[in-house]
Structure formats: C-alpha cells, structure tokens
KELUM-238473 format. One record per residue (C-alpha): z, x, y; residue in one letter. Coordinates in steps of 0.02 Angstrom, whole numbers, plus 32768, in hexadecimal, padded with zeros to 4 digits. Each point is the difference from the previous one (the first is absolute). Layout:
! residues N
Z:X:Y:A
...
//
This chain:
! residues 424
8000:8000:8000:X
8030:8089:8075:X
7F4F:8053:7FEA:X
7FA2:7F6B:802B:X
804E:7FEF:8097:X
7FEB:80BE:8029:X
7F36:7FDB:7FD8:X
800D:7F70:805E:X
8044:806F:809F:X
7F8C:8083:7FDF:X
7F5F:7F80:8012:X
804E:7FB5:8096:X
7FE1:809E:805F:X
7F5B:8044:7FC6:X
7FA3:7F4C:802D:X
7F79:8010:8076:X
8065:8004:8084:X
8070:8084:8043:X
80B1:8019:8025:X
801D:7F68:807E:X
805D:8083:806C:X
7F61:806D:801D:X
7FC7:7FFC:80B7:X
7F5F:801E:8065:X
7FFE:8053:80A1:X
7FB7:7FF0:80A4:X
8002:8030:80C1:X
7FA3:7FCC:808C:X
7FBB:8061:80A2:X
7F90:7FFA:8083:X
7F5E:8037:7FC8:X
7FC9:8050:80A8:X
8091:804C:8043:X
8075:8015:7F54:X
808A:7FA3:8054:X
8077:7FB0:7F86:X
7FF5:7F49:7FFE:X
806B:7F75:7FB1:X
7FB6:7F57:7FE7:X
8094:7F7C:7FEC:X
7FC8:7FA9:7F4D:X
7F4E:806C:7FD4:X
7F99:7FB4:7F5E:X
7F88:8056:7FA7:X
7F62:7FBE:7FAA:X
7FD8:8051:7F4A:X
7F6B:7FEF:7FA0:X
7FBD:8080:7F68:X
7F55:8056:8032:X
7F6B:7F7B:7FCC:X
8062:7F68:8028:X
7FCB:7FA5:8081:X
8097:7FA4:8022:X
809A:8028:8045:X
80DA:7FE9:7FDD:X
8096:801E:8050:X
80A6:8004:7FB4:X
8096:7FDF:806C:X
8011:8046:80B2:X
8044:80C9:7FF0:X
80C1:801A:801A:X
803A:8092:8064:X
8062:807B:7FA9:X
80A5:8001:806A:X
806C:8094:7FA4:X
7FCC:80A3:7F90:X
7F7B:807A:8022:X
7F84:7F79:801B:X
8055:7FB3:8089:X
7FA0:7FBC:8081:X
7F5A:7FF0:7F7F:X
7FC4:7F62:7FA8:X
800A:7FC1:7F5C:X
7FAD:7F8E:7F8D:X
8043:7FED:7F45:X
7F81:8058:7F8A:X
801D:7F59:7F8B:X
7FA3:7F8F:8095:X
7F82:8089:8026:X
7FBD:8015:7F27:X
8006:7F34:7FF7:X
7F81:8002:8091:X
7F97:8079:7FBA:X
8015:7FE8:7F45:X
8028:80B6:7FE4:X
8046:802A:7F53:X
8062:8094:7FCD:X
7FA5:80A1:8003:X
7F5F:7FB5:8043:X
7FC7:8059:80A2:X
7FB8:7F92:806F:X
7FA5:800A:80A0:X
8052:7F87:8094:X
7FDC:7FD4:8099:X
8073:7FE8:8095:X
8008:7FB6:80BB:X
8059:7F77:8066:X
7FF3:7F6F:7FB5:X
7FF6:7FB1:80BB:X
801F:8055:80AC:X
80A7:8013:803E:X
8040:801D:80B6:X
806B:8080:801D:X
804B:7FEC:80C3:X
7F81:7F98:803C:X
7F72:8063:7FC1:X
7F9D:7FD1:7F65:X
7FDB:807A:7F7F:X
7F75:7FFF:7F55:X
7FD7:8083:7F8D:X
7F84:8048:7F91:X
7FFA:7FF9:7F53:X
8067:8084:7F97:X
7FBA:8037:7F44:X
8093:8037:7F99:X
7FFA:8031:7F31:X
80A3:7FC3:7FC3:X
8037:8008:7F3B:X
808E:7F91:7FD5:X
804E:809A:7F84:X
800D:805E:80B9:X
808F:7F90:8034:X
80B8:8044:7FA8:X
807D:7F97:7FE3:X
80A5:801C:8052:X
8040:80A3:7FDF:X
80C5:7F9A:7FE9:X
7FC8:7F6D:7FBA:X
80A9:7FB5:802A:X
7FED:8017:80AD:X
7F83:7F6C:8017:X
8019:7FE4:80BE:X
7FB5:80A3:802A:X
7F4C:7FE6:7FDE:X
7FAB:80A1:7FEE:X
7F4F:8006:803E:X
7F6D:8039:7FAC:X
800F:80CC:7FE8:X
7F47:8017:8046:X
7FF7:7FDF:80BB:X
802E:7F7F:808A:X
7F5A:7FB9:802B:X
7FCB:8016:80C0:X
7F9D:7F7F:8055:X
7FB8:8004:809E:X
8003:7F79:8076:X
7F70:7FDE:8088:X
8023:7F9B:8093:X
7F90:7F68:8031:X
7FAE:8001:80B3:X
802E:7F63:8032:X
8006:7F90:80A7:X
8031:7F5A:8064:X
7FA8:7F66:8025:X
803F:7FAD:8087:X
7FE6:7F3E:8015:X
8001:7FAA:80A1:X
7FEE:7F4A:8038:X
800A:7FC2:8098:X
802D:7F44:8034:X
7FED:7F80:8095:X
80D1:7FD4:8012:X
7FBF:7F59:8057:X
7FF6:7FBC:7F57:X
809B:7FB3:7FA7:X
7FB7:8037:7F51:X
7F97:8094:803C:X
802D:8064:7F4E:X
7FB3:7F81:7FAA:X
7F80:7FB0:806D:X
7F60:8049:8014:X
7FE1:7FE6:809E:X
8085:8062:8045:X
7FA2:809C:7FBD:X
7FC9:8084:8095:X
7F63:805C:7FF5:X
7FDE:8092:806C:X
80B0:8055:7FFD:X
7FE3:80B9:7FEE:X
8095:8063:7F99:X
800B:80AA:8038:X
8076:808D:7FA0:X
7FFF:80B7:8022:X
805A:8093:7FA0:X
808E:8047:805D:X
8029:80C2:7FE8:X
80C1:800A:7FEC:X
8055:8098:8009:X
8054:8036:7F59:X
80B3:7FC0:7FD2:X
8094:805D:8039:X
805F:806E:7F90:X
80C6:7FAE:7FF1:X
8087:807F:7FDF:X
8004:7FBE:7F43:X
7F3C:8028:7FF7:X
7FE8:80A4:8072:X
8037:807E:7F44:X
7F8F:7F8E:7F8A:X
7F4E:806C:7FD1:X
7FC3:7F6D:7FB6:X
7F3F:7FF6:7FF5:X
7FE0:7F52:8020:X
7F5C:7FF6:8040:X
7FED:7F96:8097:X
7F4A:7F9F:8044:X
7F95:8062:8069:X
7FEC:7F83:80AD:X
7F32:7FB9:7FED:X
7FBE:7FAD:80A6:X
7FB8:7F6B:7FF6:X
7FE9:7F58:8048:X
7FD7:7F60:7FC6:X
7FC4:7F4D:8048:X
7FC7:7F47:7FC5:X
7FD0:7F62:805B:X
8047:7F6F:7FA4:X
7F75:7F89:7FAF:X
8049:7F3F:7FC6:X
80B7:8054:8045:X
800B:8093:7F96:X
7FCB:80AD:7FF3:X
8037:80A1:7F90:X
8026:80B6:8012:X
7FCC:8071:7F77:X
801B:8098:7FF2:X
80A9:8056:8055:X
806A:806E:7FB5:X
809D:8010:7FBA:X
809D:8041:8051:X
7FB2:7FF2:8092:X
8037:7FAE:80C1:X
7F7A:7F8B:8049:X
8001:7FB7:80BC:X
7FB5:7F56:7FE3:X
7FB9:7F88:8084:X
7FBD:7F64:8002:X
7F83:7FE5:809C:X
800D:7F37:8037:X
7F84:7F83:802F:X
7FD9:7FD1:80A5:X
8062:7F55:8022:X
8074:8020:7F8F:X
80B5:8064:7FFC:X
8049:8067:7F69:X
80C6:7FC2:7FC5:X
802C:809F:7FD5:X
7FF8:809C:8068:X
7F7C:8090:7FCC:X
7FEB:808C:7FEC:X
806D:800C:7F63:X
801E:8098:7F6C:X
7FDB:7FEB:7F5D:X
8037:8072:7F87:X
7FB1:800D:7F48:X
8073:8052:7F84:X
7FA8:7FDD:7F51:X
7FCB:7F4B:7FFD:X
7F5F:7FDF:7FDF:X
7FD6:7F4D:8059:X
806F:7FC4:8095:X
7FD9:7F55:8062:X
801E:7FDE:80B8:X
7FE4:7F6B:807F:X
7FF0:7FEE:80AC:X
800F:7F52:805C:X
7F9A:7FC9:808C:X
8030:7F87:8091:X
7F75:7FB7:806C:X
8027:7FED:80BE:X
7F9F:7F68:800E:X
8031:7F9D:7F80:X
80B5:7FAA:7FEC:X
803F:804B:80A1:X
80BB:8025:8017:X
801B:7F88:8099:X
80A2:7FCF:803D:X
804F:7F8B:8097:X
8092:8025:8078:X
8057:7F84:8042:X
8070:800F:809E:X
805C:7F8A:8073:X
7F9A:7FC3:8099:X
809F:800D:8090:X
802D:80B7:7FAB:X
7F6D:805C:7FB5:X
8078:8085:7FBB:X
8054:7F94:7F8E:X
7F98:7FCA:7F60:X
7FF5:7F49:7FB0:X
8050:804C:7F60:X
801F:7F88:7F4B:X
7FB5:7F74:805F:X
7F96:7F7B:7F8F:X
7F53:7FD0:8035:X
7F52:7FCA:7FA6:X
7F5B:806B:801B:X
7F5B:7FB7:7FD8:X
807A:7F4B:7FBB:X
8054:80A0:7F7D:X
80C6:7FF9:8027:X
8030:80C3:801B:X
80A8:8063:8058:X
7FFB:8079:8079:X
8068:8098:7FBB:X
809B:8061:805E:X
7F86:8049:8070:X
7FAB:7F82:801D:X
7F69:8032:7FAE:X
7FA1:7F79:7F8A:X
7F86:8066:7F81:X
7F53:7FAD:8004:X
7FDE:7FBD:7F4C:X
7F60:8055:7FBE:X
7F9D:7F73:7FCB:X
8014:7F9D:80A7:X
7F66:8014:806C:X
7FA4:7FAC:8093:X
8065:7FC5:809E:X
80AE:7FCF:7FCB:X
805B:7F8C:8063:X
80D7:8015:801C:X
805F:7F63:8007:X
80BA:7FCF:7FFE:X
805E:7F77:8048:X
806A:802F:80A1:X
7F96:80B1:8009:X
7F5B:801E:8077:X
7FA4:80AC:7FD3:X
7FA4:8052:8064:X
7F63:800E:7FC6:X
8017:7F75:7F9C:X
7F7A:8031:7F9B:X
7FD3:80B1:7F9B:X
7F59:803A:7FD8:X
8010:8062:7F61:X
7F45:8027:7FEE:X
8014:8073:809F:X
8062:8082:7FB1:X
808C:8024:8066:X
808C:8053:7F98:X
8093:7FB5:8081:X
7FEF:7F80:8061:X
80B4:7FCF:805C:X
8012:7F4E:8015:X
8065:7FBA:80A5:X
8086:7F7D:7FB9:X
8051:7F5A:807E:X
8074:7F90:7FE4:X
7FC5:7F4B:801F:X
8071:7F7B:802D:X
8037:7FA1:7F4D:X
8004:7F60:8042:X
7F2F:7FF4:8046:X
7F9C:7F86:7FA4:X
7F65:8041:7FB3:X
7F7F:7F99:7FA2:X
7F84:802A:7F70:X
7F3B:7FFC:8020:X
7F53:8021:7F9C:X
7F9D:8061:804D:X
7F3E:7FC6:7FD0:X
7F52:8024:8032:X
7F83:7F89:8052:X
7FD8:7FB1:7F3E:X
80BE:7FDD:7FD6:X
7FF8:8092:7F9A:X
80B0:806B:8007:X
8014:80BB:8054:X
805C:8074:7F83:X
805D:809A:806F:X
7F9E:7FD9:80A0:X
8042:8047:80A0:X
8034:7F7B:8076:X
8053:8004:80BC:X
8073:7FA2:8039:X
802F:7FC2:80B4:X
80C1:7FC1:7FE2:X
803C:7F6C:8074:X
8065:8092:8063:X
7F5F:8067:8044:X
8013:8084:7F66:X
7F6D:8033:7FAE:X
8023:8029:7F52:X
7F91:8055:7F60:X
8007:7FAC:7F58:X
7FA8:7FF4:7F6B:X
7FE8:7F6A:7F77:X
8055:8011:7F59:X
7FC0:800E:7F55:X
7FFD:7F1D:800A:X
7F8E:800B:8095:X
80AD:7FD5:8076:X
804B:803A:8092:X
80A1:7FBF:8067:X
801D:7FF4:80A3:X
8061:7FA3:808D:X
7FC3:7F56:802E:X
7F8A:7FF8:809C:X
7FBF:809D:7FE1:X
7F43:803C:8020:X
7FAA:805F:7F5D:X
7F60:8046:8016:X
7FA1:8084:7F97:X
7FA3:808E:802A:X
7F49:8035:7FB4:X
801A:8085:7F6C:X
7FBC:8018:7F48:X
803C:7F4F:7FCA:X
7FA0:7F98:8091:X
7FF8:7FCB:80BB:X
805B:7FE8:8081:X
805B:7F5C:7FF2:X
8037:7F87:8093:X
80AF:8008:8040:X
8054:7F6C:7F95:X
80A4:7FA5:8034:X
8080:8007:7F83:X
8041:7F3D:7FEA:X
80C1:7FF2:7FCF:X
7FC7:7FB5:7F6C:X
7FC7:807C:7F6F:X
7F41:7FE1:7FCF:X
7FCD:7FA2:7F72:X
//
C-alpha cells in the first residue's frame, strides 16, 4: 500500500506540467532611452510560432521581496497551458503586450519578442518545503522594450444662441461662423523644490512645438485635431457681430494626456430679448423711488422691487401701457420696441375719491383699438397720455375730451366727450 502511494506521488510530479512553484520572468523599459518603466497591471499575449492566434494568461504579478524584487512574474503552470508545451519539448514562443498600457499618461506598445523555451529548463524549488518563495526560471529574466505612442487631442467646440430656453437641444440655437482659435504657449520649465533639487532622475520632459490652430463652426460645432500632449494652449473664441460671449476669453487650456476634450461657448444676441427694465420714482421727490408698489403693465399685474426697479418681462413687446388705481405715470405708456434699456417712470398720487368711468375705444366701423395711444383733456385743463388695455378700454374722469393722434394703427380721431355714463 505504501508503494502505491509513493508511485502515485512520483507521477504527480513528472505530468506535463512543472513544479506549480516555477516562475517566469520579465522587466520592462523604455525602448529608446533604456529608462526603467513600471506599468501598474502589464498582460502579455502568447502564441507558439505558426499560430495565428493569440492567449494571455492572467495579468503578471510584481515580485515584491527576493532577488527579483521589483521584476514581474507569471506562473510557468499558466504560461505551458497557453502554449501546450510538454516536458522536455523546446518550443519556439512569441511574446508582446497583449494590449497597450499607459504608463503616466503616456501610452506605450511593443514589438514582438521570439524566445526558445524547454519546459525541462525550469527547476523545481531547490527547498521544496519552502513553497512561498517561488523560484524563477534559472535561464534569464526576459527584457522587453516598450515604445511610446505619438499621440494627440481633439478638441470639440459648440457654440449656442443663449436666447433659446432649450438651445442644447434645439437646433436652431446652433451658431455658424464662430472661429476657435488655440495657440501653444512656451512655459518655462518647473522649479526645482528643496525635496527635488538632489534627485538625478532622467525623466524626460516634452520639447515646447509651436503651433496654432483654428475652425469656424459649421451646424454649431467644429473640432481641433491635432495638439499635443502636456502641453499649455491660449484658446479664444472670436464672436459674432450682434452677438456677446457669457464667458470671458481668452482662456488656457491645458492638455495633460487625454485624448478628446469638449468645450462650449454661449452666445447672447443684443437684439433679441433685450434686458429692459423700469424705475419708478415719486413725482413731488424724484430722489425717492416707488419701491414694492403693485401695478399692471400691458393688463400683466407686476411689483416694483426695493429700488424701485420693475424688470421688463422678455416676451412682452410693442407699446405697453401702466395702469393702477390712485397712481398717474408719467409717460403712461412704454414703447418696448424702441430699445431703451431704462426708462424712469414719474409716479403721482391721484386723489382716491375721483370718479373715473370705463370706455371702448373704436374706429370709424365699430371695430375696437387694441393698445392705441389716446390723449386726454381732463375736466381740470390737464392734458394727460394714456393708452387702451389689452379689452380695447380706457378710464377716465367724466367730461373729459379723448382724442387720438395719427400713428401705425390709424388717423387722427375727433376730440370725443367722455359722457358720465360708461359706453355700451
């Protein structure tokens, strides 16, 4: 019985693999300047010479203790099941990256490497009982160069018309004709700190290229190909006449190792959806403002603010016409198609007790004047500016004289007496 077992032992460890403590070897450096590099989780691609396809085991380990400290590992157990070596055959393998890998924001490949391994090569553990230590294969730790990859940044630039609630997502709000503008800036080299000034490191650092680069943005977008990495770019965005830019330019871009970054710019026309605003102040005291005071602008009930300033909502346009009872403004009426930015408005206190009575204003075929300018000769000898409301109305004081005045909406009218009694 206690043979069988021994047999049993012996066949265990002369199968076609090797002792499961057997290592492979490897290092990786910089194939043009035979700097040292350490790629965080490398994986190599295997494949025997005359296959065309090819494996990779699990991602090398990095040997942490021992005389291979620092160097990476791969078990020789996962390397022979990817190439179906068998004891003492010699076989011819081939070796590279199984995909590129980015060491400090640079990107590295490499060539293929033809090795001639035989599986009898690798020696089992010279202390068998010492299974943590791994020894590596007695032949060699296997070199491999690394190449880096040339690469660059694309930058991506819209540009939008603000004017537009949905202007991300509405095509219309898309500019054409914005020229993006980005130049390479030559910076001086980075200071040496105290902790850095003894290092003789050889870290290479990029040599400055100049260059410039510009686009004019077709359906609101445009790219930049082509600028390098690690690498400080002044980038301006030239805007289109009528229109202002909401954020300030020139700006700095800096490209460290991405290799597509997106930008916007947003565009707000000066013609269109004007910021207007009112101020109110007090007719006997022009100092003092007509602050959180309730009135209605164009028939649309708004507040004047602590300043007395009323914001001009952005879809009201035409001639907008103030009313509120007790208050006269002067003018009575605003023009908002004329573009003023501020307009103040003159506020006086009317006596709460007058009688005023409500009238249609109409043309010579009965047919009602929306926002038409009227004048008005009160009972007093005052002349005073109004405007009809939204209803085709307008109130004023019994025995008063309304008249209007030619302008885009029709003739003059004939002076009209105002009856106490409202018109039907």
């Amino acid at each position: 019985m206690v043979e069988t077992e021994k047999k049993v032992a012996k066949k265990e460890t002369t199968d076609n693999e090797v002792a499961p403590t057997a290592l492979m070897c490897f290092y990786f450096f910089d194939g043009e300047t035979g700097t040292a590099l350490y790629p965080a989780v490398p994986e190599l691609a295997f494949r025997r010479s005359g296959v065309s396809e090819w494996s990779s085991p699990q991602p090398l380990s990095i040997v942490k203790t021992g005389e291979y400290e620092g160097r990476y590992s791969l078990l020789w157990n996962e390397f022979s099941k990817v190439i179906g070596a068998k004891v003492d055959e010699a076989v011819n393998v081939e070796i590279r990256l199984a995909s590129t890998t980015e060491i400090s924001c640079t990107r590295y490949t490499s060539e293929i490497i033809l090795i001639r391994v035989r599986a009898a090569e690798t020696e089992r553990p010279t202390n068998p009982s010492e299974d943590a230590k791994q020894q590596p294969m007695t032949c060699c730790c296997l070199p491999i160069p690394l190449f880096e990859l040339e690469e660059t940044c694309v930058v991506k630039f819209c540009a939008y018309d603000s004017s537009f609630e949905d202007f991300v997502e509405n095509s219309e709000a898309f500019l054409d004709g914005v020229e993006l503008v980005t130049t390479a800036m030559q910076t001086p080299a980075a200071p040496l700190t105290p902790s850095t000034t003894s290092l003789t490191t050889t870290a290479s650092t990029t040599a400055f290229q100049a260059s410039a680069f510009s686009s004019t943005t077709v359906q609101g977008s445009t790219e930049l190909a082509g600028l390098a990495h690690n690498q400080l770019y002044q980038l301006e965005v030239r805007s289109l006449s009528g229109y202002i830019i909401d954020r300030l330019f020139p700006q700095y871009l800096y490209i460290c190792c991405e290799r597509v970054l997106e930008s916007h710019a947003c565009f707000r026309p000066c013609g269109k959806y004007p910021n207007r605003s009112l101020i109110f102040v007090r007719e006997e005291c022009s100092g003092i403002r007509w602050e959180n005071s309730p009135l209605e602008l164009q028939g649309r009930p708004l507040q004047t603010d602590t300043q007395g300033f009323l914001p001009i909502p952005r879809d009201m346009v035409g001639v907008a016409q103030l009313n509120y009872p007790g208050k006269t403004f002067t003018p009575a009426s605003v023009d908002l198609s004329a573009g003023n930015p501020v307009t103040v408005i003159t506020v006086r206190e009317t006596q709460q007790n007058q009688i005023t009575v409500s009238h249609q204003f109409v043309d010579d075929n009965d047919v009602p004047f929306r926002f038409r300018k009227l004048i008005v000769l009160l009972p007093t000898g005052e002349t005073r500016r109004l405007m009809t409301d939204e209803s085709c109305r307008f109130e004023v004081p019994p025995n008063s004289t309304v008249y209007a005045e030619e302008d885009e909406y029709g003739l003059a009218t004939e002076p009209v007496l105002v009856s106490t009694l409202p018109a039907e």
